[in-house]
C-alpha positions as CSV (number, residue, x, y, z in Angstrom):
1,X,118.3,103.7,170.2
2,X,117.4,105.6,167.2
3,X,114.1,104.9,165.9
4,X,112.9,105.9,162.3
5,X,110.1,108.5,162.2
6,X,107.7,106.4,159.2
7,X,107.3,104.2,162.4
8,X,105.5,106.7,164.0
9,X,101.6,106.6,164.4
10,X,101.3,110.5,164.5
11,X,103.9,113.0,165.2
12,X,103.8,116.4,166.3
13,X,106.7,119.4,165.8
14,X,108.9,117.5,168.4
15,X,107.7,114.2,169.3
16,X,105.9,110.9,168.0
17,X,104.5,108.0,169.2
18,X,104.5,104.3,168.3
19,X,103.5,100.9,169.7
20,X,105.7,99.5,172.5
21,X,108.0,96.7,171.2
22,X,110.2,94.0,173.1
23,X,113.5,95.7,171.7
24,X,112.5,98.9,173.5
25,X,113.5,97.1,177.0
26,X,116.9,98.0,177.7
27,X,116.3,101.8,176.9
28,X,113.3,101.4,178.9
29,X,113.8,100.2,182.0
30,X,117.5,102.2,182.5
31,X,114.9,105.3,181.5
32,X,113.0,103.6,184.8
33,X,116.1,103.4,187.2
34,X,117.3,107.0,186.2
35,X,113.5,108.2,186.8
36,X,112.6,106.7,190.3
37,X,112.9,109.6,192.3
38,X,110.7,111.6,189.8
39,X,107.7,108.5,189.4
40,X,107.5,107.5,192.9
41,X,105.1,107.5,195.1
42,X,102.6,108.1,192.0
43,X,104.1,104.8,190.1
44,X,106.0,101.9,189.2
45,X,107.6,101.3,185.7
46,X,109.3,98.4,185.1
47,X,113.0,98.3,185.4
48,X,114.0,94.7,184.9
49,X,114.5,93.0,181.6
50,X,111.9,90.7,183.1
51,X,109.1,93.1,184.3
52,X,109.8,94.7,180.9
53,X,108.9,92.0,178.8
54,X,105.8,90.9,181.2
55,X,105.0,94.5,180.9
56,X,105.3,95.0,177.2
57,X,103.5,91.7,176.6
58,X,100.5,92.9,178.4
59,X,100.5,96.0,176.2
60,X,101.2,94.2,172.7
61,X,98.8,91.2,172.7
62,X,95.9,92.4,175.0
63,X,92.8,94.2,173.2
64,X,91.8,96.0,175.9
65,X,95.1,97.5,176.0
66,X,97.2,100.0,173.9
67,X,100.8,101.2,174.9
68,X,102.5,104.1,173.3
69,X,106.1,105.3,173.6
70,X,107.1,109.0,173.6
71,X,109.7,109.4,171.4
72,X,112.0,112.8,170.7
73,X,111.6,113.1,166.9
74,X,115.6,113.0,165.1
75,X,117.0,111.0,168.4
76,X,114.3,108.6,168.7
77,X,115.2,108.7,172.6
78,X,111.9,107.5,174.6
79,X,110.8,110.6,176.6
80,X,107.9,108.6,178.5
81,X,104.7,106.2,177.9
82,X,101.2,106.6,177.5
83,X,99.3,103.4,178.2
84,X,95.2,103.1,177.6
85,X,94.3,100.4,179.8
86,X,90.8,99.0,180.0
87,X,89.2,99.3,177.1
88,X,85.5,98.5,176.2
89,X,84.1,99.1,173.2
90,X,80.6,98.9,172.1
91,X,78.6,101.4,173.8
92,X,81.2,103.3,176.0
93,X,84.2,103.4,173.5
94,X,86.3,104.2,176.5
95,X,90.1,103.6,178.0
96,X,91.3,104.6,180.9
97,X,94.8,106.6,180.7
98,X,97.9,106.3,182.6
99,X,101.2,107.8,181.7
100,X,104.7,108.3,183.0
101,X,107.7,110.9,181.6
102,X,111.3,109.9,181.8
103,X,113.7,112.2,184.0
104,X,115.3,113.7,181.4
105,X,112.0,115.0,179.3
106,X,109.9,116.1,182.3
107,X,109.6,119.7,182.4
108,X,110.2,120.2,178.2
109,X,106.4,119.8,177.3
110,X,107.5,116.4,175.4
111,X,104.6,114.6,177.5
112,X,102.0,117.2,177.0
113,X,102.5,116.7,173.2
114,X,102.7,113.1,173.5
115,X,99.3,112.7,175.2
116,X,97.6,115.4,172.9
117,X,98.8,113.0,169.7
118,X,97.7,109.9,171.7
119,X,94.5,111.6,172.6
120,X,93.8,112.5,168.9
121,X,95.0,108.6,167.8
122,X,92.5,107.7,170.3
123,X,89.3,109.3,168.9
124,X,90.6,109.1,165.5
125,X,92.2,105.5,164.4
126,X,91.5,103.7,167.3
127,X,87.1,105.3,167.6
128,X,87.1,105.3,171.0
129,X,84.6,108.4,172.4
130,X,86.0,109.1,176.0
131,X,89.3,108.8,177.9
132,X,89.7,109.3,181.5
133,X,92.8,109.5,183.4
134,X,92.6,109.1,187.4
135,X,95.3,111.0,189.6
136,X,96.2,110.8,193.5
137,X,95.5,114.7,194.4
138,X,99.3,115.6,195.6
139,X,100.1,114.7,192.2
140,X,100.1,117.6,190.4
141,X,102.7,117.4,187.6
142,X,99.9,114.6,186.5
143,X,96.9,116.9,187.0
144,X,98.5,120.0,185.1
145,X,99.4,117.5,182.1
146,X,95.5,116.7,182.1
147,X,94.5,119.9,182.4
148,X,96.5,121.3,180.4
149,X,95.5,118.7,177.5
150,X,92.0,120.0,178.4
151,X,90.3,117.1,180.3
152,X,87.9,118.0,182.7
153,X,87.2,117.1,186.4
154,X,84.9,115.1,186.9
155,X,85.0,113.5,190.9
156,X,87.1,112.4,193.5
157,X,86.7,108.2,194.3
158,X,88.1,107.9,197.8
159,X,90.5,104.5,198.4
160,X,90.1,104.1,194.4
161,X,93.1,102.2,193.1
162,X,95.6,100.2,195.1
163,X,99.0,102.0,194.7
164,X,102.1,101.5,196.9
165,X,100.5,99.1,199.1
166,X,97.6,101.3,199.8
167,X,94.2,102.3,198.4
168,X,94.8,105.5,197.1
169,X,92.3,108.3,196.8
170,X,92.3,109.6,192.8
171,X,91.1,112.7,191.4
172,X,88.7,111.3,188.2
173,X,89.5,113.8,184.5
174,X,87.8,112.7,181.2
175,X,87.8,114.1,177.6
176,X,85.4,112.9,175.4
177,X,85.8,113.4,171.3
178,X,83.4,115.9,171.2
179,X,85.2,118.2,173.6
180,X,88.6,118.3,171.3
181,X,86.0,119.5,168.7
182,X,84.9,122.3,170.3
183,X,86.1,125.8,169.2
184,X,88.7,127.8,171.2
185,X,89.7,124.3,172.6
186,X,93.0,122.6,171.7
């Protein structure tokens, strides 16, 4: 489905991202079915009209949630999803970051711009201060993405999030608005 670019939060040379909408299902989840073999173990997109909507609805009208959609600037074809979930403001300023590419994207560097522009949205309209993202260790499509968007290391947390129908160890990165400042980084 095309989507025009003024409905874009912030674009980059090949990509922009907006809010998740209830129209975006259908493209969605048949994104999800075609993707199952890249996303799982590490996760679980919704790929059901129903989980979509449950899904989307949690991202839309929660505060402490904020979903973006990855879109391929002229197409408007969803190349994958950056959610920031938990987020507390006040003092910390913080969100936690989980994200997902589509089959047909991964590999391009489509995400990697994505979660830069959603990283810059972050610290800039939205004031937040620090975003982590926590990754199972095997995973490392997911680790070069945040390290490549220069987030740092900063633990392990054994049995941290239940995944799969386990507790699943996750590797703990962070960026903070400061560090994007820094020269001779991104």
């Amino acid at each position: 489905m095309p989507h025009n670019a003024s409905r874009y939060l912030a674009e980059g040379p090949r990509v922009g991202i907006r809010h998740f909408t209830y129209e975006d299902g259908a493209e969605f989840t048949a994104r999800a079915r075609e993707s199952k073999d890249l996303h799982q173990p590490w996760l679980f997109p919704p790929d059901t009209a129903t989980a979509y909507t449950a899904y989307a609805a949690r991202l839309i009208e929660d505060p402490s949630k904020a979903g973006f959609l990855v879109c391929e600037k002229g197409h408007g074809a969803i190349a994958g999803f950056i959610n920031i979930n938990n987020i507390v403001e006040g003092g910390f300023q913080s969100g936690t970051l989980g994200y997902g590419a589509f089959a047909h994207a991964a590999g391009r560097g489509l995400m990697r711009e994505g979660l830069d522009l959603v990283v810059r949205y972050a610290f800039g309209p939205m004031r937040l201060h620090r975003l982590e993202i926590n990754v199972q260790p095997a995973n490392a499509a997911s680790i070069a993405l945040a390290r490549g968007c220069g987030f740092r290391l900063e633990g392990f947390s054994p049995k941290m999030l239940f995944v799969d129908g386990a507790w699943r160890d996750h590797e703990r990165w962070a960026i903070t608005a400061e560090m994007i400042r820094e020269p001779g980084r991104r």
